[in-house]
N, C-alpha and C positions, 0 to 999 in steps of 0.2 A: 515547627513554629506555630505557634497561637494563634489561630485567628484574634481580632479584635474584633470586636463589635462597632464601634464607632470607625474603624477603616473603612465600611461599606459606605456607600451614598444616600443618601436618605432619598427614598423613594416620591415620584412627583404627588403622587395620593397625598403623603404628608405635607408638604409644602403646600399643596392646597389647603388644605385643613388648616394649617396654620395661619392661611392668608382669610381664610374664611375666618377662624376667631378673630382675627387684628382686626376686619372691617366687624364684626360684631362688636364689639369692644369701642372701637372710634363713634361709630351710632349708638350706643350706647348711654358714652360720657357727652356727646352731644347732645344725649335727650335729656341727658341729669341737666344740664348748662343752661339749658333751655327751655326750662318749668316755666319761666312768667309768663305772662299773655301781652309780651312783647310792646305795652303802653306804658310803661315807664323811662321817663327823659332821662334820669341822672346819669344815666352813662351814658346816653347819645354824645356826640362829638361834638364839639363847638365851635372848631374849624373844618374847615375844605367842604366841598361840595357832598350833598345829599340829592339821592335821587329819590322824589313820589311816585305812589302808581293810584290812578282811579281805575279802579275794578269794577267792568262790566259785564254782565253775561256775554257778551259778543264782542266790544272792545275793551280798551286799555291803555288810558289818559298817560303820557308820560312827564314830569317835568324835573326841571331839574333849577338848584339855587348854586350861587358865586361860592368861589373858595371862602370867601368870609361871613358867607350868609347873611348876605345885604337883601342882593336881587333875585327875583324868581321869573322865569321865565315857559311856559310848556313849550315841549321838545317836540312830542311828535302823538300818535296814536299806532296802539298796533291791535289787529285781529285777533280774536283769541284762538288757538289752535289746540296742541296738545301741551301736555306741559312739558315735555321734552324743547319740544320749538321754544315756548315759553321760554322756560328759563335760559336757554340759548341766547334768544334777543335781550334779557335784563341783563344777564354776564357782557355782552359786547358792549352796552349802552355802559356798565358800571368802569369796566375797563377803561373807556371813550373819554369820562371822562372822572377816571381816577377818585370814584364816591366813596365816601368815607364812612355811608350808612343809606339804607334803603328802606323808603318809610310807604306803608299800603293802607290807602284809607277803609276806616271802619267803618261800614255803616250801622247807624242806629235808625230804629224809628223814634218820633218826634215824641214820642213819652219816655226816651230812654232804655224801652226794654232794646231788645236784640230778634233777628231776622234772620232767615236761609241766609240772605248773600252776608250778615257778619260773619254763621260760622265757616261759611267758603271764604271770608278775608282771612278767616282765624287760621284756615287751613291751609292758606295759600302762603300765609308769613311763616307759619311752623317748616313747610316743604322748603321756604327759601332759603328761613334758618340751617336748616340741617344742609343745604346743598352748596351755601355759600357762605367764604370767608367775611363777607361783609355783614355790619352786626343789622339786624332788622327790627323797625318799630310798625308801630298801628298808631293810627288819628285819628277822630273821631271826625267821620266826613258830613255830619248831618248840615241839611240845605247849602251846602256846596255846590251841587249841579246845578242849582235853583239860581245860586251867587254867581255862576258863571255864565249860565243863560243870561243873566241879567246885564251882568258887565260885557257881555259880546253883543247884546243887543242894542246899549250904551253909544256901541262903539258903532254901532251902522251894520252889524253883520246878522244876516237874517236865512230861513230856508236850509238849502244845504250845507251853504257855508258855514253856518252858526252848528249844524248837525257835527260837520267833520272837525271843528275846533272846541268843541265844547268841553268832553271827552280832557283833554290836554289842558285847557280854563280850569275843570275840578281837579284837576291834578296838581297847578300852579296855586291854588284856593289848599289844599290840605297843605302841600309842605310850606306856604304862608307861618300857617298854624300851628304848625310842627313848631317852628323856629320860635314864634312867640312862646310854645309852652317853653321853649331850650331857656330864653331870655329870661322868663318866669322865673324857673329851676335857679338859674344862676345870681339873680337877685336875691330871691331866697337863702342862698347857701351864704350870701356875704352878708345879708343881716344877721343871718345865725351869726356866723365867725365877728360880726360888730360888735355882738350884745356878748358871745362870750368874753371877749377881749376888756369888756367893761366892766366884768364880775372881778 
């Protein structure tokens, strides 16, 4: 009788190997997908909740808006750790509450150019892209902190307490913004389709 070739069982060596191309392959087409520099609204979503994050060397402002994106609220602050922990807490917090896009504010300085902590936003929305199904943007957080200090102060909160909610204030202050540029976007796209519709 013949042996066959294909009778035998393909050894675990290979099975790995081929498990190693499939995840090479998946990062890959990921990395093709995810060329823009993640500030473009036209595809953000225009219903259900979005969560922001203010990035801080040390913390990390969280907030989150209404399924219809009316209201903004900051959720919490979390410590920065490793990025394992990281992205563990966004994944639970996205879950929690079913977000539909995850937007990390950019910072600029005040003439526009760019800083260390942009390209740690740049790099921290690139890692979240590739690690999670939810699609990811960037805002532009310039005097946000400034805005939130201000409206916390407004409100009677000062010292520590203005310390530990401020953080979450710039968080609820960017995806504000976010949502205006979304409103923008979509303004815009139904004048376009007016003014075609008129030719």
């Amino acid at each position: 009788m013949t042996e066959n070739y294909y009778d035998y069982p393909l050894s675990k060596v290979f099975w790995q190997e081929i498990r190693r191309e499939n995840r090479i392959k998946i990062v890959q087409e990921k990395e093709t997908t995810n060329l823009s520099d993640f500030t473009d609204v036209f595809h953000a979503p225009t219903a259900g909740r979005i969560v922001a994050l203010d990035i801080g060397t040390k913390r990390i402002g969280v907030a989150v808006c209404d399924e219809l994106q009316i209201t903004v609220r900051p959720l919490k602050t979390i410590n920065r750790a490793s990025w394992k922990k990281l992205l563990l807490e966004i994944k639970e917090i996205l879950s929690e509450y079913d977000a539909a896009a995850l937007v990390l504010g950019l910072p600029y300085n005040f003439d526009g150019s760019e800083s260390e902590m942009s390209a740690e936003a740049r790099r921290l929305a690139r890692n979240f892209s590739l690690s999670l199904e939810t699609p990811v943007f960037l805002q532009d957080e310039r005097a946000t902190s400034y805005a939130a200090r201000g409206e916390l102060w407004k409100r009677g909160f000062s010292g520590k307490e203005l310390r530990d909610k401020v953080d979450g204030e710039a968080a609820a202050f960017i995806l504000s913004d976010f949502l205006s540029r979304i409103e923008q976007s979509k303004i815009g796209i139904q004048t376009n389709q007016s003014t075609e519709n008129e030719k």
